[in-house]
N, C-alpha and C positions, 0 to 999 in steps of 0.2 A: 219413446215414440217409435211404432214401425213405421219402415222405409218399408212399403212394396219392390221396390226397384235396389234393392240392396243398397248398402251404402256406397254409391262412388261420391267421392270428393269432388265437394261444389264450387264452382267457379260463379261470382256474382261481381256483376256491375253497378257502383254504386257514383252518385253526386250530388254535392253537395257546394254551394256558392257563396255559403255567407257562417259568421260565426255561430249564431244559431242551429241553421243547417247543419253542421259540421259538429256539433255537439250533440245535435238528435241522433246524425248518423252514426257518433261512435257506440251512443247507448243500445243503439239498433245492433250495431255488430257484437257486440259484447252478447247481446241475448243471443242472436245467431248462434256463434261460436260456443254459448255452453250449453248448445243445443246438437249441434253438427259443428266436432270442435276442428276439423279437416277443410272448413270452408275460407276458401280464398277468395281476396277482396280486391278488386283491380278499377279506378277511376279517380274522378276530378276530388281531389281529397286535403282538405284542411289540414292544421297541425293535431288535430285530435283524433281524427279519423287513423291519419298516419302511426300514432301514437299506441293504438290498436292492431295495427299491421295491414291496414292499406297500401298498396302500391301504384301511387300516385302518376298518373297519365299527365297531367294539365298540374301545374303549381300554382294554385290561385291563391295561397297568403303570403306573397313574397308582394301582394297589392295590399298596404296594410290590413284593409279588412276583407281582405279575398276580394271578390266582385262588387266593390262599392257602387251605391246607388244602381242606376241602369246602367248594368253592366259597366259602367266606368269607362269600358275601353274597347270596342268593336274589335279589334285588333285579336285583342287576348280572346275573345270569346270563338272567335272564327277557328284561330290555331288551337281551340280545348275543343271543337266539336270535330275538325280533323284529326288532332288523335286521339277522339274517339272513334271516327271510323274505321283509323285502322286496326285498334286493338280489336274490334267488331270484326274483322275481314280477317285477322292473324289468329284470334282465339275461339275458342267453343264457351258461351257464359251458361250460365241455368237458368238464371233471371238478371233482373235489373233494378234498383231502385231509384225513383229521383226523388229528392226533396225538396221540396217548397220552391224558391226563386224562378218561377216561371219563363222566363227571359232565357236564361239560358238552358232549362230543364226540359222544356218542350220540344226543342230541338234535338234536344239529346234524347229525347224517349222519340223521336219520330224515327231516330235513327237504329234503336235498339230492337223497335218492335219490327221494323221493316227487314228486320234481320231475323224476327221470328223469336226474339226474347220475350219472354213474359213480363209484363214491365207494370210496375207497382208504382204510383204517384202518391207517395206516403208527406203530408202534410199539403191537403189539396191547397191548388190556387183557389185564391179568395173569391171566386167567379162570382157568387152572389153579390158582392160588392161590383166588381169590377168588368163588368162587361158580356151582356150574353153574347154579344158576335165571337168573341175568342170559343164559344163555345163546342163548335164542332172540331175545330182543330185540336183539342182537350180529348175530343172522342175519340177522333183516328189515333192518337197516340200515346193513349194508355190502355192496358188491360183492367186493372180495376185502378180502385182511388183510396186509401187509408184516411180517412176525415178526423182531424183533432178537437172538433166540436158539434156537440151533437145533434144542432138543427141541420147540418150543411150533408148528414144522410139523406134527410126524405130530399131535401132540393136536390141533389146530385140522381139518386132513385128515381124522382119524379123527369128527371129530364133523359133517363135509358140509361146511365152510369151504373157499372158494378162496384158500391160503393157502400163501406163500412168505418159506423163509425167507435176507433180503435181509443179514444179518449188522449190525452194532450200529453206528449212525450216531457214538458214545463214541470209537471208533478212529479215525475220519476226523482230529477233531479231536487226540486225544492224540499220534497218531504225526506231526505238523504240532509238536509240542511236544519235544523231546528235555531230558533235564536237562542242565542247565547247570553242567560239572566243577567249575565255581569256589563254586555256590554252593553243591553238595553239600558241598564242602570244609569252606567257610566254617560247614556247620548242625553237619557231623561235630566240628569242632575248639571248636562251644560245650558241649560235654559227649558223654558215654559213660555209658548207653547214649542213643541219641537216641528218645524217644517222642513219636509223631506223634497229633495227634487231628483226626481229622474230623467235627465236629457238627452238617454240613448245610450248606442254602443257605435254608432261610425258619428264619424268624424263630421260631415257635411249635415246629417242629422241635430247630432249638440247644437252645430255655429247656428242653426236656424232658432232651434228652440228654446238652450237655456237665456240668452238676454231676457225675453220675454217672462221665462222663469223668473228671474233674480229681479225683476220692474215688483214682478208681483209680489215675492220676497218681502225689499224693501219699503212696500207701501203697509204691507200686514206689522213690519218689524215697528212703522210708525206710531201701530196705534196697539202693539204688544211691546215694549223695550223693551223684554226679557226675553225673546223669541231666539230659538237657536236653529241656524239654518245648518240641517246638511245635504253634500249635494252626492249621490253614487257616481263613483268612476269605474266608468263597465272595465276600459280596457286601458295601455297605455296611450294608444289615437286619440281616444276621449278625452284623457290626461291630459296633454298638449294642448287642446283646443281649449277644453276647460280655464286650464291654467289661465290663459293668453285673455281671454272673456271676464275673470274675476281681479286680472291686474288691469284690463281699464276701467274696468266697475265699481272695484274698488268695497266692493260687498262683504261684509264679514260673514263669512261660511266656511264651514268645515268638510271636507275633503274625504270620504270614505271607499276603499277601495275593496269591492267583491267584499262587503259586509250588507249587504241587503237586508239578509231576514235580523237582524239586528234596530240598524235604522227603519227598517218599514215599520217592524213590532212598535221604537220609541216613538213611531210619528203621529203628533194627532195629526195632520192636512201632509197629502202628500200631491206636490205637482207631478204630473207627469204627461209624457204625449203620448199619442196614440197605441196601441198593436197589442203585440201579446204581454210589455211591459203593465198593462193594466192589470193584468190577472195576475199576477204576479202579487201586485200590489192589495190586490185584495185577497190574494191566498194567507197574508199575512195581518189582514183585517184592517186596513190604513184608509179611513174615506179620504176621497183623492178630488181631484180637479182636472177634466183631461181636457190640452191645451194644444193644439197642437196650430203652426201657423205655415202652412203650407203656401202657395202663390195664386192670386188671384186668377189667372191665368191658366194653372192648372184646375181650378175650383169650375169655370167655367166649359175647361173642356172636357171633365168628368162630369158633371151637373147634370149630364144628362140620364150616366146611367145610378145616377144616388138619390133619383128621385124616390126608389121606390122602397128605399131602406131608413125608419122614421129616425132613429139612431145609429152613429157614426159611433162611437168605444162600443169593444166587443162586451166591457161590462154592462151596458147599460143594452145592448142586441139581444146578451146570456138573460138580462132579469126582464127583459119585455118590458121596460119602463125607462123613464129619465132615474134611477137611484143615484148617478153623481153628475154633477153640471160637467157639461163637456163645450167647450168653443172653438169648436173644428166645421169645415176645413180651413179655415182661415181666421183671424180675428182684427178687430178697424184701434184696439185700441187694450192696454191691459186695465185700465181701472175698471171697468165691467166686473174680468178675471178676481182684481183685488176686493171690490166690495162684497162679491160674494163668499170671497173668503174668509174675508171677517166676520160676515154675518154666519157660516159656519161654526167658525172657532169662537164666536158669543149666544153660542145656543147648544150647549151639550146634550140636552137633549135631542135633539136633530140628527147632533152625531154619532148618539148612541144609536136610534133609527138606521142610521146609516148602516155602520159598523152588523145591526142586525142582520139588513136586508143581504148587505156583501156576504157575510157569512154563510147565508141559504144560500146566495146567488152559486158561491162559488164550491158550495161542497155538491153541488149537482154536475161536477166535473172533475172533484179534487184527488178520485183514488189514484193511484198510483199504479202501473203495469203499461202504461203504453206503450213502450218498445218493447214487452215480452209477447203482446196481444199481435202486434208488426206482425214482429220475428215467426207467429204459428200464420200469419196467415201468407207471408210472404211462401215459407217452406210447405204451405198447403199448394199453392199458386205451383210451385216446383212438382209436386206429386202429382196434381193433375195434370197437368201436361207430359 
């Protein structure tokens, strides 16, 4: 690549607030770096990002999973945005980048760009979902927007955003991951049918969702006795909760830890809730169930702005249609959840249907290069200014 501006070594600000975040960010640096291998990295940074050679301002995973929920703790978030502004006021940066968690991203890009950083909002906030009023404030405080899915260009476009969309940094990693023939074998040959559940990666997340999971579980295992439940353990936090959830449940299930594309491959039905876990689950072709049981309370005070989105999982938003039941945002009750999943897992055809539609759904986003796609437009971002 030429540098008009000769090479001087680039100083970039980056943030990242949740495990996610913090694994996109390191991918993001990695393409940087074997790009402009002289470029230093200084911000709110993960153990992954670190891991790379970040130099960490704010320590946000000494909070088991970095900034739990909303922000967890007003406290921490205040003392990461003041030192940011000093490293802002002590350093010279080239750019910025924030990723995703809005909460405390927004604030830290208000603070970067007022400083006259070029500031990149690489894995936009959900705004289509959640709220045109945050809208303007999105404006003042970003330069452009890196979109990980590809309706969220023209929305972002249509509302004055310089906004590209760079495809879901999710692929990078999963297609670096292939299932493994022996262990699929090994989940297929503990039972028929095999049901997968995915209850998250924090902690507050799980405790809400999997009971609900395992109701459903147990009522499918009913009218399957052969049925083999396994459940993904994102992290060790999950662990714990997990654990704690299947000794008063008392549910026979098995326990897999960061084997994903394994179990999703052996799974016919796979529960899971909401976000980017869906794609996931269909990147590896699992018709699913998305379940997610959120608070009445919350359901009411967003209701207003989900009026105008017919579907709640991003799978079923990607295929423009209902292709997997979803019972979000809340649900009164899981036998609903359970009868529909038997009548899945007693109609193979349906779920070979399924299985097809997911397929198409998801190879309309499944290449791989999203942080190499970032990485040129970030260092474009750098050049023109």
């Amino acid at each position: 690549m030429h540098h008009p501006h000769g090479q001087h070594n680039l100083r970039i600000f980056i943030s990242a607030a949740e495990p996610s975040g913090d694994m996109h960010a390191a991918s993001l640096m990695r393409e940087i770096l074997a790009r402009r291998p002289e470029t230093q990295f200084v911000g709110v940074a993960g153990d992954q990002m670190r891991d790379v050679g970040c130099e960490s301002v704010a320590d946000m995973t000494k909070n088991a999973a970095m900034l739990t929920g909303a922000l967890g703790n007003a406290g921490k978030a205040v003392e990461t945005w003041s030192a940011t502004t000093r490293q802002l006021t002590r350093r010279h940066f080239d750019a910025a980048v924030v990723i995703d968690s809005p909460m405390l991203n927004l604030p830290i890009a208000a603070r970067t760009r007022a400083r006259g950083v070029p500031t990149l909002y690489y894995v936009a906030p959900q705004l289509w979902a959640w709220g045109r009023y945050r809208m303007h404030k999105v404006k003042a405080r970003v330069d452009k927007l890196a979109c990980v899915l590809p309706f969220e260009q023209d929305f972002f476009v249509n509302l004055g955003f310089d906004a590209t969309y760079v495809g879901h940094p999710l692929f990078d990693r999963l297609s670096k991951r292939p299932p493994d023939p022996n262990v699929v074998a090994q989940i297929r040959s503990a039972g028929s049918p095999v049901i997968a559940i995915l209850p998250g990666s924090r902690g507050h997340v799980v405790s809400e969702v999997l009971p609900g999971q395992l109701e459903v579980a147990r009522t499918v295992r009913r009218r399957f006795g052969r049925a083999h439940i396994g459940i993904s353990v994102a992290n060790e936090t999950a662990a714990e909760v997990i654990g704690g959830i299947l000794q008063r449940t008392k549910i026979p299930a098995t326990l897999y830890s960061e084997q994903n594309a394994g179990l999703l491959t052996a799974a016919d039905l796979t529960l899971v809730a909401s976000g980017t876990a869906t794609l996931e689950v269909a990147y590896y072709g699992s018709p699913m169930i998305v379940m997610y049981n959120g608070s009445r309370l919350m359901y009411h005070l967003i209701g207003r702005w989900l009026i105008d989105l017919k579907h709640l999982s991003l799978v079923n938003i990607l295929a423009g249609r209902e292709l997997v039941p979803e019972f979000m945002p809340y649900y009164e009750s899981t036998q609903p959840i359970a009868r529909r999943a038997i009548e899945m897992l007693s109609s193979p055809g349906a779920m070979a249907d399924t299985r097809a539609g997911l397929a198409k759904t998801i190879s309309t986003i499944s290449q791989p290069g999203a942080s190499g796609r970032t990485a040129e437009l970030l260092l474009s971002m750098i050049n023109e200014h």
